[in-house]
C-alpha positions in Angstrom: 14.7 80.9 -48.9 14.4 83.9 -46.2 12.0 85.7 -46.8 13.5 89.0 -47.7 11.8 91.6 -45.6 13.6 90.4 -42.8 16.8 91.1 -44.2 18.7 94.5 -44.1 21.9 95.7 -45.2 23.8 98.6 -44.0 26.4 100.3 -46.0 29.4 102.4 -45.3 30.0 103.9 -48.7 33.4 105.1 -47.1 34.8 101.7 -47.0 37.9 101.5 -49.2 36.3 98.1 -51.0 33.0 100.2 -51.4 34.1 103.3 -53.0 36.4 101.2 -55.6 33.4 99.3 -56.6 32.2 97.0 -54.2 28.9 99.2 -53.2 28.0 99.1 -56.2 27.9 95.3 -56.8 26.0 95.2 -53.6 23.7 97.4 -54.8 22.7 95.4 -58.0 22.2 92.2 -56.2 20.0 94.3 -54.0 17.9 95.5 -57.1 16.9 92.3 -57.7 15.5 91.8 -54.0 13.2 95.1 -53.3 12.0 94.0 -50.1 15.5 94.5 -48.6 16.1 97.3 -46.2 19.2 99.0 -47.0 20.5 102.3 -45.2 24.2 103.9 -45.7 25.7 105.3 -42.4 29.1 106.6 -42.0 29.5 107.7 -38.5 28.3 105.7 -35.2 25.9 108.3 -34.4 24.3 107.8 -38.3 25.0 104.0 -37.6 22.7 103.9 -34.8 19.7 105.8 -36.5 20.3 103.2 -39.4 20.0 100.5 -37.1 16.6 101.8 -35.5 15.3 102.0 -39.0 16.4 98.6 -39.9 14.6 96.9 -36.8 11.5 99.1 -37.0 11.7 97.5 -40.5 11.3 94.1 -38.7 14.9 92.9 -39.9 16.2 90.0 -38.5 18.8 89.3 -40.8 21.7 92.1 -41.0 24.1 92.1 -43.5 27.1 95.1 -42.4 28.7 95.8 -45.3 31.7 97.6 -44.3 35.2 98.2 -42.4 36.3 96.6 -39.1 35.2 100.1 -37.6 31.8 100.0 -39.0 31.5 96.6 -37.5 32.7 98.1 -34.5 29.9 100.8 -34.4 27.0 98.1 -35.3 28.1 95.9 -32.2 28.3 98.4 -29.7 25.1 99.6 -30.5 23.9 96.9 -30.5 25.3 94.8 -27.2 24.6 98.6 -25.0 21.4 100.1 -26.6 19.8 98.2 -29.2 17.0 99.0 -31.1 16.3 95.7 -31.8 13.9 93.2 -29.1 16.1 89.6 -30.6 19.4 90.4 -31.6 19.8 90.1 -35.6 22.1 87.6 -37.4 24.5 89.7 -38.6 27.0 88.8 -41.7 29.5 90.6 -42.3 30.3 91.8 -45.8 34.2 92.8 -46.4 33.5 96.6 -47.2 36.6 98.2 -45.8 40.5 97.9 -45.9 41.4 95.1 -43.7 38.7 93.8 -42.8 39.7 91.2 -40.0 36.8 90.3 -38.6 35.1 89.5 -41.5 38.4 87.0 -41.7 38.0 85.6 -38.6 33.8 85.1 -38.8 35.1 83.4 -42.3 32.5 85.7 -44.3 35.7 88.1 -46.1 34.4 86.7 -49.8 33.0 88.1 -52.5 30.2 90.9 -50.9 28.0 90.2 -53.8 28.0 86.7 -53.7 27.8 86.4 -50.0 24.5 88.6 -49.9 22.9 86.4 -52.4 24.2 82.9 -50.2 22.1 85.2 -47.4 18.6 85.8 -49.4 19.3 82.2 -50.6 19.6 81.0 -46.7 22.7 79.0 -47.8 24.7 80.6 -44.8 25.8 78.6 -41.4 25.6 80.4 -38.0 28.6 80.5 -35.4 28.7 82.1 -32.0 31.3 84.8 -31.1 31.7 87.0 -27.7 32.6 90.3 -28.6 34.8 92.9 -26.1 33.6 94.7 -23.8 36.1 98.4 -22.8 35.1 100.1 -20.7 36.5 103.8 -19.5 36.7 105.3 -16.0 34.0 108.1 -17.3 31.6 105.7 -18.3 32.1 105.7 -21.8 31.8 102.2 -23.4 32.7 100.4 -26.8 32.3 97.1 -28.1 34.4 95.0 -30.8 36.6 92.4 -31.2 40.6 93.7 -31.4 42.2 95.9 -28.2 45.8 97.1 -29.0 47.6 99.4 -26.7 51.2 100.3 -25.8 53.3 102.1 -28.8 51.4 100.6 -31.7 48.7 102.6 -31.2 51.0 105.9 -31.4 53.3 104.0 -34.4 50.2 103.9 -36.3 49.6 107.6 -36.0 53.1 108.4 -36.7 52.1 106.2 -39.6 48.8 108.0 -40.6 51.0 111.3 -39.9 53.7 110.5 -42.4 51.2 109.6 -45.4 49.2 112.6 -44.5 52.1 115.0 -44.8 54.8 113.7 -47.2 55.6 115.8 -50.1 55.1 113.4 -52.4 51.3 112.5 -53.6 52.3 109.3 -54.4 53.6 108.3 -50.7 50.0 109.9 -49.1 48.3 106.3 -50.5 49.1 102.5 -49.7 52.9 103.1 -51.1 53.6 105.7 -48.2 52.4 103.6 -45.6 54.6 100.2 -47.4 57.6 102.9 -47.2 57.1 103.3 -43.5 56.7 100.0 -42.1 59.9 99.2 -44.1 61.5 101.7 -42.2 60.4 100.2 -39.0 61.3 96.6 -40.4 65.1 97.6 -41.2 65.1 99.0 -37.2 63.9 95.1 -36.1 66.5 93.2 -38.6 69.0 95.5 -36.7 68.3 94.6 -33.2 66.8 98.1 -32.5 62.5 98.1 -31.4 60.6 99.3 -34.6 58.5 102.0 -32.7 58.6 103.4 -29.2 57.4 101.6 -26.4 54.4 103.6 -24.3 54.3 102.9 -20.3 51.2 100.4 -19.3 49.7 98.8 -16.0 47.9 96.0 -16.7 46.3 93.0 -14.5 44.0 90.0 -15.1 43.7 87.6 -11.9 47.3 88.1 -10.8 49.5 90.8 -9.3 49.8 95.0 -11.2 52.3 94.5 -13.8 53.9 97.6 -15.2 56.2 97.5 -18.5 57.1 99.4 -21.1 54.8 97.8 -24.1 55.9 97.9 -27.3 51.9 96.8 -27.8 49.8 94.9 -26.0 46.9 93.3 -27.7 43.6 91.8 -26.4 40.7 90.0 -28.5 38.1 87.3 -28.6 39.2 86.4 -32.2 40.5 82.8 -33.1 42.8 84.3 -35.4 43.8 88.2 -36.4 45.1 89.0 -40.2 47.0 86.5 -42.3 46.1 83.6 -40.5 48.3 84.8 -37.1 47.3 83.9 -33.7 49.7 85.6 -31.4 49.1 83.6 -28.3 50.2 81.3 -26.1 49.4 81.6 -22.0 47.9 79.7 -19.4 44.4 80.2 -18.8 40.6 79.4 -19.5 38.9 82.7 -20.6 37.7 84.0 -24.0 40.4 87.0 -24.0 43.6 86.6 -25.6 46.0 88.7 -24.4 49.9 89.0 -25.3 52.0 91.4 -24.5 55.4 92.6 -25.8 57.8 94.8 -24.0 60.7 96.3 -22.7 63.7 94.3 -22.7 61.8 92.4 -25.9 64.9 90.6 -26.4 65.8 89.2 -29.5 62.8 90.7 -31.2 63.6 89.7 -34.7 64.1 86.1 -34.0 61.2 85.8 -31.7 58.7 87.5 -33.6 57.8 84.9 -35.8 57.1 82.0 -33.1 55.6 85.0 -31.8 52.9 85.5 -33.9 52.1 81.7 -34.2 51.7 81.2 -30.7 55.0 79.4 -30.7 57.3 81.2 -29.3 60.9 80.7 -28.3 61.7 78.6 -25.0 63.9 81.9 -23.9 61.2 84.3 -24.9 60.1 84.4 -21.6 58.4 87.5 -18.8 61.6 88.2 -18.1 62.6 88.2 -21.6 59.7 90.8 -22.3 57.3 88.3 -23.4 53.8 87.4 -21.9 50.6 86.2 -22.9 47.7 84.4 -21.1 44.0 84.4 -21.5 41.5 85.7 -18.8 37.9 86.6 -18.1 38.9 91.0 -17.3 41.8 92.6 -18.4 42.4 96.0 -16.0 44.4 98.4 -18.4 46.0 101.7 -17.7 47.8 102.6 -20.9 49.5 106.1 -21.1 49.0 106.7 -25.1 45.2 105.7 -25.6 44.6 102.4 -26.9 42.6 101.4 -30.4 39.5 99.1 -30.7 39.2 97.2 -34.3 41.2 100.0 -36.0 39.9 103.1 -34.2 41.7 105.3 -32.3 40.7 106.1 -28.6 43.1 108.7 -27.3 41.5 108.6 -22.8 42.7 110.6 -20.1 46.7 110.1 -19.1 46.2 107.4 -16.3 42.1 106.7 -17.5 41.9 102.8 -16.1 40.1 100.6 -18.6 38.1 97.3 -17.7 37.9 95.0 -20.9 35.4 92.0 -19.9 34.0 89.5 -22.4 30.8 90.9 -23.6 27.9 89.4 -25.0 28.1 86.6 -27.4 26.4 87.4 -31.2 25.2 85.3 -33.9 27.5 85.7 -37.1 26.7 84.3 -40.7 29.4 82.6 -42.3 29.5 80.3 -46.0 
């Protein structure tokens, strides 16, 4: 059994599984355990001040019971200015919408039940690097998921269709559903589903510029429903793939695509590329978004995206 004054949960009520219910299962399991730190935080700046309460409270074992941005917040706290002397343990409770790196650590069950496998000390360790991104003004973020190209905008136009359709109904889940049909009936008819958005990238090799539909870049084993969109050369802990302009044949190559399988003729020159690397050097001309948050640099701001530090995760 831990003991549990060295165990601390932070909350994002905000988290879609939270405010239908899930805080407050987390909650009763924590009533029976009184010695548990728990703090609610929304924003990174409250997220921080949480975090310095949690280590002053000698916490070693922190449960983050929220979205993939939450867990974005907690780790880049924590990997540029933590408050804490030894990193914490962290488990990571499914508290938000998708939730994907919860899915990839392996801990997206049951909040509840997971926080009592914690108290219990029924919970295995693993070892994951985390992103680095870097901005040419300084300004640095840590997580685990880097897209950039036109997905970051499509999900705006996304966001933008929910928010203003005159329908209530189609400003929830069913708007966006509506939307990426849309963009699905565009694919099955040989047309790209979103605009492509001009990008420079480079790992070891030469500037390459494209027209990216997206370009993705992550330490994760494996992104939402089980995908793992990569396939290139390399020994680093980055995954990237990119998609862009020609992108030919996009319907029939996406789904090798997303398995890491893809078509012999879905090639670079087909639009195709993917490769894994130490740094990725990224200019990307409509922002870029970290675990689900949106980042919207400087036109022509250069990003550096190195492995960061490595974490201890909690998993069943």
């Amino acid at each position: 059994m831990l003991d549990p004054a060295t165990v601390g949960v932070l909350s994002n009520p905000a988290g879609r599984h939270n405010a239908r219910g899930g805080l407050k299962a987390v909650e009763a399991v924590l009533a029976t355990a009184p010695a548990v730190s728990h703090r609610l935080a929304r924003e990174p700046r409250a997220i921080e001040t949480a975090l310095a309460e949690l280590a002053a409270a000698g916490v070693r074992h922190l449960a983050v019971n929220g979205g993939d941005g939450t867990v974005q917040a907690v780790l880049t706290a924590l990997a540029l200015r933590s408050p804490f002397v030894t990193p914490p343990r962290l488990l990571l409770l499914a508290g938000g919408t998708t939730n994907m790196s919860a899915h990839d650590i392996g801990s997206h069950g049951r909040p509840a039940a997971l926080l009592r496998a914690l108290l219990a000390d029924r919970l295995a360790v693993t070892l994951r690097r985390v992103l680095t991104v870097c901005q040419a003004d300084g300004t640095a973020r840590c997580g685990f998921f880097l897209t950039a190209g036109g997905l970051p905008q499509a999900v705006r136009d996304c966001r933008a269709f929910r928010e203003h359709a005159r329908l209530p109904g189609l400003r929830s889940a069913l708007g966006t559903a509506l939307w990426v049909s849309g963009r699905l009936v565009r694919l099955v008819a040989g047309r790209a589903p979103f605009a492509p958005q001009a990008i420079e990238w480079r790992t070891d090799g030469a500037l390459q510029h494209s027209d990216a539909l997206v370009l993705a870049a992550t330490t994760h084993q494996r992104l939402a429903l089980g995908l793992r969109p990569w396939w290139g050369a390399g020994a680093g802990p980055i995954n990237i793939t990119a998609i862009s302009r020609p992108a030919r044949r996009l319907a029939l190559a996406l789904p090798g695509v997303l398995r890491g399988r893809p078509p012999a003729w879905a090639g670079v020159d087909a639009g195709y590329a993917s490769c894994r690397a130490d740094t990725l050097e990224l200019t990307a001309a409509g922002g870029y978004a970290l675990d689900g948050e949106d980042y919207l640099s400087p036109p022509a701001t250069r990003l550096r995206i190195d492995a960061g530090p490595a974490f201890e995760f909690l998993r069943p």
